[in-house]
VEXBA-347065 format. One record per residue: residue number from 0; residue in one letter; x, y, z of N, C-alpha, C, CB in turn. Coordinates in steps of 0.05 Angstrom, whole numbers. Glycine has a CB too. Layout:
% VEXBA-347065
     k   r     n.px     n.py     n.pz    ca.px    ca.py    ca.pz     c.px     c.py     c.pz    cb.px    cb.py    cb.pz
   NUM   A        X        Y        Z        X        Y        Z        X        Y        Z        X        Y        Z
...
//
This chain:
% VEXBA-347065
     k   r     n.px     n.py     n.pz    ca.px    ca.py    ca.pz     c.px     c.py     c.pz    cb.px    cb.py    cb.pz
     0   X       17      -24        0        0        0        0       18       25        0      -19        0       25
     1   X       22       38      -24       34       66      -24       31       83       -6       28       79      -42
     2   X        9       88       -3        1      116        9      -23      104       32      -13      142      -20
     3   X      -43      124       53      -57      109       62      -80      131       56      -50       96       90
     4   X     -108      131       49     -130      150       48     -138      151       63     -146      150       37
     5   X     -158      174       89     -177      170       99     -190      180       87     -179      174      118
     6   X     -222      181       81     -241      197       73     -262      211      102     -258      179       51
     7   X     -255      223      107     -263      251      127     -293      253      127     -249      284      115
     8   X     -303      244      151     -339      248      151     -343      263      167     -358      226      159
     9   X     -330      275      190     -327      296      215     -311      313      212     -321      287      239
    10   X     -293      333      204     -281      354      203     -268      358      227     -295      373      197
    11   X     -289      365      246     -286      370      270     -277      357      288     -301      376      276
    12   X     -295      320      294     -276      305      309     -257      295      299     -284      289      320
    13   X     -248      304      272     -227      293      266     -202      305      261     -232      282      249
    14   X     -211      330      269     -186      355      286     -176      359      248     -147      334      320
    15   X     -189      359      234     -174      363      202     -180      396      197     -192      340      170
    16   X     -155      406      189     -156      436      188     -171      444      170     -132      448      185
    17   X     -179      429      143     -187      432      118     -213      425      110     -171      419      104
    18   X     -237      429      124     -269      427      121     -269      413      101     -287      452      118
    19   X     -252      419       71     -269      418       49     -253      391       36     -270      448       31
    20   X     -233      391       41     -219      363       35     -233      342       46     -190      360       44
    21   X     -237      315       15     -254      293       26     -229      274       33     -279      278        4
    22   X     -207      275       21     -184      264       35     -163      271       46     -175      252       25
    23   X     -157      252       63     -127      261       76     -107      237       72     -130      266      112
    24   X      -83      254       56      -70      235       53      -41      229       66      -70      235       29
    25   X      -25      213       74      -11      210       89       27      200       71      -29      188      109
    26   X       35      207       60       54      199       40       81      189       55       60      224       19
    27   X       95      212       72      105      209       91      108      210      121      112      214       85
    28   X      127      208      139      128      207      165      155      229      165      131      174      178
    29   X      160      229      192      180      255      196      196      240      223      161      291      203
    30   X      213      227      211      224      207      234      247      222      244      234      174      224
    31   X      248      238      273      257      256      285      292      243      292      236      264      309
    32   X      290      222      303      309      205      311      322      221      333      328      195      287
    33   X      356      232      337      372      239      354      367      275      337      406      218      354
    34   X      358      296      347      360      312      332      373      334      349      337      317      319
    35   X      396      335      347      415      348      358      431      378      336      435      322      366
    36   X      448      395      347      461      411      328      478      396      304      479      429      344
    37   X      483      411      286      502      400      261      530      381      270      515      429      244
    38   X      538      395      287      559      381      300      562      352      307      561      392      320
    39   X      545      352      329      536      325      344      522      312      323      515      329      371
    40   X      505      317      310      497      294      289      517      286      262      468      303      276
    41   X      531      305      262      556      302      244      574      270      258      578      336      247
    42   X      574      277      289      600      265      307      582      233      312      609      290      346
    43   X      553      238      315      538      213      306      536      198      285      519      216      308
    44   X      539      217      270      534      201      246      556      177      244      536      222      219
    45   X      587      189      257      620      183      241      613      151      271      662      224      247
    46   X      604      160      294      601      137      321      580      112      302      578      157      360
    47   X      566      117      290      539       98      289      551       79      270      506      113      275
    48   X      565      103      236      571       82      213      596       71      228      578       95      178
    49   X      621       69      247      637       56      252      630       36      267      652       67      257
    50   X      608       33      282      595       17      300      584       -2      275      572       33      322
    51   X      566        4      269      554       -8      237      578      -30      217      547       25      215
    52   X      598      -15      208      627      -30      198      635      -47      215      652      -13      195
    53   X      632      -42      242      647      -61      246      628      -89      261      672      -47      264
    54   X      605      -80      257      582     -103      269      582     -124      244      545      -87      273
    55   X      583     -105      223      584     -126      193      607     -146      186      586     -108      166
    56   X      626     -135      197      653     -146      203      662     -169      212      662     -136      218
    57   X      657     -159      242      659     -181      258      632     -204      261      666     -168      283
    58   X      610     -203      253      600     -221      243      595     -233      219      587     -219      249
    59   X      614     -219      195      617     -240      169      649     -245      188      617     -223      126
    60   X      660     -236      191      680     -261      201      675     -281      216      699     -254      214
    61   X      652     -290      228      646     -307      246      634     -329      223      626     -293      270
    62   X      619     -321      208      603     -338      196      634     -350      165      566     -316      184
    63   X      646     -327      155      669     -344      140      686     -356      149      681     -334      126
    64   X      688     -354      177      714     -373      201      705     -407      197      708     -362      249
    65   X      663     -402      211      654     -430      209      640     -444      184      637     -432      229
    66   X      653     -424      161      646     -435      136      675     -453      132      638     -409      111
    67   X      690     -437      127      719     -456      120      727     -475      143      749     -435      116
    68   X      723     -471      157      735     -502      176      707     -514      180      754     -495      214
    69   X      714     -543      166      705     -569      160      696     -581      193      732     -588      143
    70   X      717     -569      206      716     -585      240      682     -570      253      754     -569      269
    71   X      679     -546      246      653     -534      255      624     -534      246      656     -512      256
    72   X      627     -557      225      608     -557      208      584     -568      222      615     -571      184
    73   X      588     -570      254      567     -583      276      542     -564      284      583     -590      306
    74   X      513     -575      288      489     -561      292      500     -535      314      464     -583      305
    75   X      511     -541      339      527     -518      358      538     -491      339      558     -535      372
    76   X      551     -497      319      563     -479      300      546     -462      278      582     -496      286
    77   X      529     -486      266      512     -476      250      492     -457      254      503     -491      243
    78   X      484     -454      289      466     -442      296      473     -410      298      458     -456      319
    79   X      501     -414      304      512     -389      313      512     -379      284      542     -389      332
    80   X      529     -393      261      532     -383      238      509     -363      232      535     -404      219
    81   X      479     -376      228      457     -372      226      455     -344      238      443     -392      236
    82   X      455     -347      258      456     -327      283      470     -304      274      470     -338      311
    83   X      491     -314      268      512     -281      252      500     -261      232      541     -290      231
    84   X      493     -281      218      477     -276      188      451     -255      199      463     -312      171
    85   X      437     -270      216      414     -260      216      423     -232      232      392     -281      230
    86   X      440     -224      251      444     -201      266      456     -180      242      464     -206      293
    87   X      473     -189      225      478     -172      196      447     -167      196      492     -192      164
    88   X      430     -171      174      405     -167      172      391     -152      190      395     -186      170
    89   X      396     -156      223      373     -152      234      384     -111      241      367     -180      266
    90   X      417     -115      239      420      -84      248      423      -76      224      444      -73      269
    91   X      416      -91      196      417      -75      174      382      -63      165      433      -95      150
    92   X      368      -67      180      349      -55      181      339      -41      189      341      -60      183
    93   X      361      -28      199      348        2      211      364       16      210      338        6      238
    94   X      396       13      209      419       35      218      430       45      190      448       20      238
    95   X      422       39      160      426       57      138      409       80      142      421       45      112
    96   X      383       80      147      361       98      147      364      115      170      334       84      147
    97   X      385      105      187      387      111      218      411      141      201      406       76      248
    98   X      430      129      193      451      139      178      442      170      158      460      112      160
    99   X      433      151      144      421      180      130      399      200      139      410      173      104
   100   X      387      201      163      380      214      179      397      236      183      376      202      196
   101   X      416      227      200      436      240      216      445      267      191      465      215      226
   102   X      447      258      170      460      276      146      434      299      134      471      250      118
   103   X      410      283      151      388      299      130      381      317      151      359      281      116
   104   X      368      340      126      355      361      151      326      356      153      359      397      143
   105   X      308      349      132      287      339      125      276      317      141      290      333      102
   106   X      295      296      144      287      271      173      267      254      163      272      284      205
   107   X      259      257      131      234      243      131      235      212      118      213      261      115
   108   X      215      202      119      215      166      109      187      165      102      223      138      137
   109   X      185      151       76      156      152       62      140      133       83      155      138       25
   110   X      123      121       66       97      120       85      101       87       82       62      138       72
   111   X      102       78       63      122       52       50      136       50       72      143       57       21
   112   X      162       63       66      189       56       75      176       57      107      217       80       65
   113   X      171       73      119      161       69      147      150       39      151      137       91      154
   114   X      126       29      140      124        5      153      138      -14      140       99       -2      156
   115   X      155      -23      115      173      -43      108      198      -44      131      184      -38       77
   116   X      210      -17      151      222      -24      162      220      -36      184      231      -12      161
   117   X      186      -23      193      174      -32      218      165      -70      223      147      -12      218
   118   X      158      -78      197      157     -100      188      184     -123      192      151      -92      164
   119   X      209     -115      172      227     -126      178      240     -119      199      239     -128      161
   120   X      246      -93      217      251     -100      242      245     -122      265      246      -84      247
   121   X      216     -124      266      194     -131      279      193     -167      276      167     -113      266
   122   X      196     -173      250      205     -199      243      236     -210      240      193     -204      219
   123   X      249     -184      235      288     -209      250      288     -205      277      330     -195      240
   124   X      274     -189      294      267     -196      323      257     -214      336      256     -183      332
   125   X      239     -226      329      224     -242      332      239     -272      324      201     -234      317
   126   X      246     -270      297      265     -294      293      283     -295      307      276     -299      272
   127   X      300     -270      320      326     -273      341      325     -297      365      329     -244      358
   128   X      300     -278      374      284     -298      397      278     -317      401      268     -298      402
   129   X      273     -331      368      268     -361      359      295     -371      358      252     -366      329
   130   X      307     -359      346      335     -360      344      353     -373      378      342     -326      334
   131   X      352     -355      383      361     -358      412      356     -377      428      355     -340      425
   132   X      328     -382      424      308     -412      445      319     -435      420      256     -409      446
   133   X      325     -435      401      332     -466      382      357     -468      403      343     -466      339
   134   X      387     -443      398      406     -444      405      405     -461      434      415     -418      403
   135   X      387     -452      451      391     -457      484      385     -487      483      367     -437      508
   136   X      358     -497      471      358     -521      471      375     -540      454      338     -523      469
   137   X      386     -538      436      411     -547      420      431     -555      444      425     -521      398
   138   X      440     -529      472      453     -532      493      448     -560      512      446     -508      506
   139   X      419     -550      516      406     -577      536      414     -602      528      373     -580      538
   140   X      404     -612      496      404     -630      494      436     -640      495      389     -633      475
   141   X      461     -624      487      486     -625      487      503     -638      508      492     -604      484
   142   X      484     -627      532      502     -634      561      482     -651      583      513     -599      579
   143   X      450     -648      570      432     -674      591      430     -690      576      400     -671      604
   144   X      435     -701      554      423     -716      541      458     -725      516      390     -698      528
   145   X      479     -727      526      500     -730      503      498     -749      488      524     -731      509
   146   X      485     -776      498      483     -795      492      469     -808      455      469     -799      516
   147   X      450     -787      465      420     -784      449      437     -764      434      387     -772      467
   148   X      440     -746      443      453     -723      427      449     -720      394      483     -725      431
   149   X      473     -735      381      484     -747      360      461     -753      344      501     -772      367
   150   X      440     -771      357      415     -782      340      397     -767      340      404     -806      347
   151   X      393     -744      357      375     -725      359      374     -700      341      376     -719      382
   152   X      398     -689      346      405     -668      339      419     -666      309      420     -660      359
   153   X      413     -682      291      417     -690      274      422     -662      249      398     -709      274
   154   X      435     -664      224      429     -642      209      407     -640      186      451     -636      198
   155   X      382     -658      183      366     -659      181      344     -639      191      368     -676      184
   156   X      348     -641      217      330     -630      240      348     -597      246      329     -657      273
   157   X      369     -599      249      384     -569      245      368     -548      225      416     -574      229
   158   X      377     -568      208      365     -544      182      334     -538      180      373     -556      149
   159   X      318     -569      189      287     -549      199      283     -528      220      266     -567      209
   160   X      304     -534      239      297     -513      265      305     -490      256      312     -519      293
   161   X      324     -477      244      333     -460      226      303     -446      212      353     -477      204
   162   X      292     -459      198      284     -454      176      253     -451      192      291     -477      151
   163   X      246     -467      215      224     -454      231      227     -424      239      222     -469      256
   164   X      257     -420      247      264     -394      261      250     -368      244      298     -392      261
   165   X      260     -376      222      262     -351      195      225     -347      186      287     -368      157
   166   X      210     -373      187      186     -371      177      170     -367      201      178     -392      160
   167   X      177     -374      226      142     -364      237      156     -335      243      121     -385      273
   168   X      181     -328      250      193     -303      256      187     -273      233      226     -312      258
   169   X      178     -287      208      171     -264      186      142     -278      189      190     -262      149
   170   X      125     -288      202       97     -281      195       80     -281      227       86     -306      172
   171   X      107     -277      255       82     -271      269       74     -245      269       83     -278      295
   172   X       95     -229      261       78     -199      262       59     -190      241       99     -176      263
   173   X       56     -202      221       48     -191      192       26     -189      196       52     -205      167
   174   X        2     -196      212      -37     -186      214      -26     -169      232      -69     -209      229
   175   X      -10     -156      256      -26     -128      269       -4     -113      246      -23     -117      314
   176   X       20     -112      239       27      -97      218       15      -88      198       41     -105      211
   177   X      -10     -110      186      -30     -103      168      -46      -88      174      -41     -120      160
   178   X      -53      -93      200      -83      -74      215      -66      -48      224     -103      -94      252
   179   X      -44      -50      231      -26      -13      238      -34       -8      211       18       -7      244
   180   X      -23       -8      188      -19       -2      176      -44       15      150       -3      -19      177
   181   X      -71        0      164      -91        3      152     -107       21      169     -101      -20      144
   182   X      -97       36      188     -110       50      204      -97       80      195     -107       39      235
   183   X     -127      102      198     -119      121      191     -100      151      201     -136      122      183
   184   X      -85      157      186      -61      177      198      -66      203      186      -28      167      190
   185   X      -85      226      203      -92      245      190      -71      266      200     -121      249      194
   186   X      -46      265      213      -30      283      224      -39      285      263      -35      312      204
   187   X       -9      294      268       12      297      254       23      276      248       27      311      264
   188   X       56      272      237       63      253      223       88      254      234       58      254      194
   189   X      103      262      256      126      267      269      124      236      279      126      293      292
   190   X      147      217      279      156      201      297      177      211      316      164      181      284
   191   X      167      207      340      203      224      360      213      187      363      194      250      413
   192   X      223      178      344      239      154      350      258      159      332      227      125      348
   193   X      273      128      341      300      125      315      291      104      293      334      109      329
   194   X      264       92      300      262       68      279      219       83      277      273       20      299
   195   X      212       68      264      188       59      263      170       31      274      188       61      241
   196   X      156       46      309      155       22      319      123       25      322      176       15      345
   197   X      109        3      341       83       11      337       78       25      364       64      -12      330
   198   X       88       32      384       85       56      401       81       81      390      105       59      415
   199   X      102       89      373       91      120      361       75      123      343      110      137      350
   200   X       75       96      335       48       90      302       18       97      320       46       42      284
   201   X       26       78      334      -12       82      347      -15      109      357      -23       59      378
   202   X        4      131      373       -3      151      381       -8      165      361       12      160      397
   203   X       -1      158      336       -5      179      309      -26      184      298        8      172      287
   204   X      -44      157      312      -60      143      292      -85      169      300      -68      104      299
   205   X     -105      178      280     -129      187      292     -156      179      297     -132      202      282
   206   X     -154      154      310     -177      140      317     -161      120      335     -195      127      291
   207   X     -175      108      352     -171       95      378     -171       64      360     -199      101      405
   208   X     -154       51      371     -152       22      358     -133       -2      385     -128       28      322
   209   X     -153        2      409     -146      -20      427     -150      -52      415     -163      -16      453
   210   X     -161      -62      405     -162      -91      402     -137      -98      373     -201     -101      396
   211   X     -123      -72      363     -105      -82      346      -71      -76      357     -113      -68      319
   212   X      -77      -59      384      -57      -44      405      -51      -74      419      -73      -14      429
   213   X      -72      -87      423      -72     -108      448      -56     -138      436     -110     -114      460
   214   X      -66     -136      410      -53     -157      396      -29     -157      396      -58     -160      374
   215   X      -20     -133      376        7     -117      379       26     -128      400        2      -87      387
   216   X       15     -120      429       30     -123      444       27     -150      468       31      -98      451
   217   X       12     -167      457        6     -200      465       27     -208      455      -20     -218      453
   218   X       21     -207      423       41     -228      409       73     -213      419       35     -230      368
   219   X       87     -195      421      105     -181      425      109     -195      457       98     -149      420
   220   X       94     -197      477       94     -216      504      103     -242      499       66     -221      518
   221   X       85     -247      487       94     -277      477      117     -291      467       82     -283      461
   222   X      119     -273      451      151     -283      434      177     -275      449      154     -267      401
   223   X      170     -255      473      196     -246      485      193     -264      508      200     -211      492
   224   X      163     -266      525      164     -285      551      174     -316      552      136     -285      563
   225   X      159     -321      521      156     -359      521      185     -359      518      136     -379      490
   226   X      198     -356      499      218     -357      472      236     -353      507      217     -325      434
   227   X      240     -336      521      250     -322      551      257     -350      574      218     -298      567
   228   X      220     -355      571      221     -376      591      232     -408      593      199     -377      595
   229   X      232     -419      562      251     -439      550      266     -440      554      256     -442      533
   230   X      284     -410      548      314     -413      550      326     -416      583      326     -384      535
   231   X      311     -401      594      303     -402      625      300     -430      640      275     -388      627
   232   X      289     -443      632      276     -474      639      304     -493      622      235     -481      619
   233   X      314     -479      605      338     -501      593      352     -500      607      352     -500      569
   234   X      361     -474      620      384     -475      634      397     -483      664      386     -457      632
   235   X      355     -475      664      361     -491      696      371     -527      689      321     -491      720
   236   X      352     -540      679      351     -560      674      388     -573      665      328     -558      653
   237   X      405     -550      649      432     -548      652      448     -547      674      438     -532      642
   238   X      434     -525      682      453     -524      712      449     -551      739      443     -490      730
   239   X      421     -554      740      417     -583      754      438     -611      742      382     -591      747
   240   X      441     -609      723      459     -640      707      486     -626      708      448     -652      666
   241   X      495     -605      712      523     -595      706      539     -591      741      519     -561      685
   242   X      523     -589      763      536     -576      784      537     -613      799      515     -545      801
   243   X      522     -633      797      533     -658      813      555     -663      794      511     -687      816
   244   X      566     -656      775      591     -671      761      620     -670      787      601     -649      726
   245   X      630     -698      782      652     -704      806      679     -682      790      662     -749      810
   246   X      673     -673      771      701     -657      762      696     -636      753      718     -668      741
   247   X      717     -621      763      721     -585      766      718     -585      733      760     -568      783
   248   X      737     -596      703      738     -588      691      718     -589      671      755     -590      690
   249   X      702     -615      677      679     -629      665      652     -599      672      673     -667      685
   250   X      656     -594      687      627     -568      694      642     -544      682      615     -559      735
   251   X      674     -534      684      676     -508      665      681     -515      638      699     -489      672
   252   X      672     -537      613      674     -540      599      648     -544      595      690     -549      595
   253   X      628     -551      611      597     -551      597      597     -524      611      568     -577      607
   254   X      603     -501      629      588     -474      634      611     -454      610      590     -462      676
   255   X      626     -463      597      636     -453      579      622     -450      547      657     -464      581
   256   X      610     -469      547      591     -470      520      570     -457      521      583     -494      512
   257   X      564     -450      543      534     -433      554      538     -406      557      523     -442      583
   258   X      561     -400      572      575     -379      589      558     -353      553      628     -387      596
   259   X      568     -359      533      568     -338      508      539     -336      509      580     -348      475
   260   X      537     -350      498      509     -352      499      479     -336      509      510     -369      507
   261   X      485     -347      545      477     -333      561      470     -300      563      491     -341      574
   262   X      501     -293      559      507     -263      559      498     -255      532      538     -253      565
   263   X      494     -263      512      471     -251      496      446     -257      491      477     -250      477
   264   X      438     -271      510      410     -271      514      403     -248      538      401     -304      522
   265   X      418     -242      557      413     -226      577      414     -199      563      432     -230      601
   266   X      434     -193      541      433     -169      531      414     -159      516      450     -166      520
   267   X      403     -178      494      377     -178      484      351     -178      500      377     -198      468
   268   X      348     -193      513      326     -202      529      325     -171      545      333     -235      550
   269   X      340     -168      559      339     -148      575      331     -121      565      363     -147      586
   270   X      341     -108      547      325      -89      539      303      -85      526      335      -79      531
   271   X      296     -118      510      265     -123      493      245     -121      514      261     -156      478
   272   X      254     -134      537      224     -132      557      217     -104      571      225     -154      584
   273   X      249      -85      573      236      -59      584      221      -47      564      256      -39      594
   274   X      222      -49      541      208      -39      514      183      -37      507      215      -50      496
   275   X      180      -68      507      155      -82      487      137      -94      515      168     -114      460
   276   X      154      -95      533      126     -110      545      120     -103      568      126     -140      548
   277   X      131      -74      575      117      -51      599      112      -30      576      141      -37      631
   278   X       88      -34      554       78       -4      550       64       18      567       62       -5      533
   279   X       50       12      585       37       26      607       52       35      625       19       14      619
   280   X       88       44      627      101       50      643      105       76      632      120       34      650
   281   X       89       87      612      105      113      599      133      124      600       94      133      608
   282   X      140      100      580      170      112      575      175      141      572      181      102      550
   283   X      195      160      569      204      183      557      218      171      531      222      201      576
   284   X      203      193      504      217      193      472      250      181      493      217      239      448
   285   X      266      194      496      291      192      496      299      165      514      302      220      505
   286   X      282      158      530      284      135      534      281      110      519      272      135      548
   287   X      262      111      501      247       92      475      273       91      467      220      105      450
   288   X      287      110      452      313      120      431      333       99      445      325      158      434
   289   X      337      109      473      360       97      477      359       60      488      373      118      500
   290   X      329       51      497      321       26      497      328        7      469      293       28      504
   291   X      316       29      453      310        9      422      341        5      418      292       27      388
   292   X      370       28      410      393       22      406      394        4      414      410       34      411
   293   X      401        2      442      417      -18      458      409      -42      440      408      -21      492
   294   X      385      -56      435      374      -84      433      387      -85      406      339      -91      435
   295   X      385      -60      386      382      -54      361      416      -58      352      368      -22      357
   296   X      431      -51      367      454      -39      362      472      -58      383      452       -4      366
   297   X      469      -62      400      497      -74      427      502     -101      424      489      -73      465
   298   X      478     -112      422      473     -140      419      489     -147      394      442     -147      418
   299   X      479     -143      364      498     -152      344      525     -140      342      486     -149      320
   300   X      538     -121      351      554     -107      357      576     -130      376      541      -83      370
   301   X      566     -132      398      575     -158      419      577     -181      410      559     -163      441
   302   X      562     -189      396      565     -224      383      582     -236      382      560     -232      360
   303   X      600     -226      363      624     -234      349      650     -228      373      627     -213      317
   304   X      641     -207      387      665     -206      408      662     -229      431      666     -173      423
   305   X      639     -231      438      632     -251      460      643     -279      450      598     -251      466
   306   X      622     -280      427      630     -305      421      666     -316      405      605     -312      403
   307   X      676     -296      398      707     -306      394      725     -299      420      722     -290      367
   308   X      710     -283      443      730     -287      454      734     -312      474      734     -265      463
   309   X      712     -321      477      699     -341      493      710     -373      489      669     -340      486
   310   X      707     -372      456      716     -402      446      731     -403      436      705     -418      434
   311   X      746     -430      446      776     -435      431      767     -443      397      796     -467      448
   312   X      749     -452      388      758     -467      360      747     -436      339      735     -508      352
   313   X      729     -422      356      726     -395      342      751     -379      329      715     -377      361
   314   X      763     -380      351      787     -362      354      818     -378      330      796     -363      396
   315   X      812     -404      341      828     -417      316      821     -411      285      824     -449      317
   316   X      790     -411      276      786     -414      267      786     -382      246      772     -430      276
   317   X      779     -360      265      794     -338      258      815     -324      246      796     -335      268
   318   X      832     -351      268      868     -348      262      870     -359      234      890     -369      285
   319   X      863     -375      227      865     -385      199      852     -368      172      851     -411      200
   320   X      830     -362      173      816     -344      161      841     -321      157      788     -335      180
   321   X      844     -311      178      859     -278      170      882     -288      162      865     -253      197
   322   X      899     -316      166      921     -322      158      919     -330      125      931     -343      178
   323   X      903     -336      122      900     -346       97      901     -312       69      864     -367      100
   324   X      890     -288       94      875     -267       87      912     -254       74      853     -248      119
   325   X      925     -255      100      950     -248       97      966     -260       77      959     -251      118
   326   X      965     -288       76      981     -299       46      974     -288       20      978     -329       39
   327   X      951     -280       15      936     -279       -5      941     -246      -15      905     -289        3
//
């Protein structure tokens, strides 16, 4: 949908300056983001794209480390690979537009481009999450179950859990994204965010729309609490089979495979739920701004550092990569 129409039956309750116009049309949004002097958004701009370079970076090096070595070609590896890939994608959805902001004086994003980003944001989030709960249980079965392991965890079943991640993750948001998106925007058209989310969409909106607000933010519960509580319930279930072990090195070699892991689920997790799933705490704009980065921005940013600095065959596998980089 290009553009969105209302056709205007009240003038009045519908606060429209223009009596005589039967439509109102909505083309763009005015996405305010960090709006600071020339300077500072200049000095933002140079902080965000180097943050950005080097998120792309260090997670295509992660994913071409466990492409070329043959030894990592295991579901443990594949997930993360996956995982890299998808955090490319997931902060490439917002931090070009984020970028050329900073440079513009105008600030604006069509009406399109507003919800395609709100869309694919909204769905590599969601797959993260899926993402993250395959990863944790991939863990469980690794260290309660080694036995089974092998026959379970098969690459058959890898590549469906994968491939679950990516498909219900691009279609749980797509009906209230449809219903935002079909609701009418008679002004103003200011977003005070850095992305297009459905907090400032619905305040925009000029008509009241609780039963598509409530969905919105169910399914947004859901996918951060369940997807939360799995990983939660795996770990206990880890830590119960990992702390009777009779050897010191046998428990820091299963809390070592977790240890990464963990800490990016706490980083993600942690700022998605102050976000999405206390709307009734009335954030402050500048709070939203600096909530959404963090999840948006720290998390894929961290990946690649957590996770190479953490594991040995990463770090080998690195070493080879750049060595190979250097002969060449």
């Amino acid at each position: 949908m290009c553009l969105l129409m209302l056709q205007v039956t009240d003038p009045v309750n519908m606060n429209i300056s223009e009596p005589d116009s039967h439509f109102v049309f909505v083309r763009e949004f005015i996405l305010l983001g960090f709006s600071y002097e020339w300077k500072i958004q200049s000095l933002l701009f140079s902080l965000f794209l180097t943050i950005y370079a080097l998120t792309i970076t260090g997670n295509g090096a992660i994913i071409c480390a466990l492409w070329c070595d043959q030894r990592l070609h295991i579901p443990m590896y594949v997930f993360l690979g996956n995982f890299s890939f998808l955090e490319i994608w997931y902060v490439s959805s917002t931090f070009p537009e984020m970028l050329v902001n900073f440079l513009s004086h105008k600030k604006t994003i069509s009406f399109v481009g507003c919800f395609l980003q709100f869309y694919f944001f909204s769905s590599l989030g969601a797959t993260e999450c899926l993402h993250l709960t395959v990863m944790a249980f991939d863990r469980y079965l690794a260290i309660c179950r080694p036995l089974h392991y092998p026959n379970i965890m098969t690459g058959h079943l890898c590549t469906k859990l994968v491939l679950i991640c990516w498909v219900c993750g691009f279609l749980w948001f797509l009906v209230p994204i449809v219903l935002i998106s079909q609701m009418p925007f008679c002004g103003p058209n200011i977003i005070d965010h850095v992305v297009c989310d459905p907090g400032p969409l619905f305040a925009l909106a000029c008509v009241s729309a609780p039963k598509t607000q409530l969905l919105c933010y169910s399914l947004s519960s859901i996918v951060i609490f369940g997807n939360f509580l799995f990983i939660l319930g795996s770990y206990t279930l880890v830590l119960t089979a990992v702390l009777p072990m009779p050897s010191a090195t046998g428990r820091q070699k299963a809390f070592s495979t977790c240890g990464s892991h963990l800490a990016v689920v706490s980083l993600f997790y942690g700022s998605l739920m102050v976000m999405y799933v206390s709307p009734g705490l009335g954030h402050s704009a500048r709070m939203q701004k600096v909530t959404t980065l963090f999840y948006a921005m720290v998390t894929p940013f961290f990946n690649p550092l957590i996770y190479s600095l953490r594991n040995k065959e990463i770090k080998t596998a690195l070493r080879k990569v750049l060595g190979s980089f250097n002969i060449m």
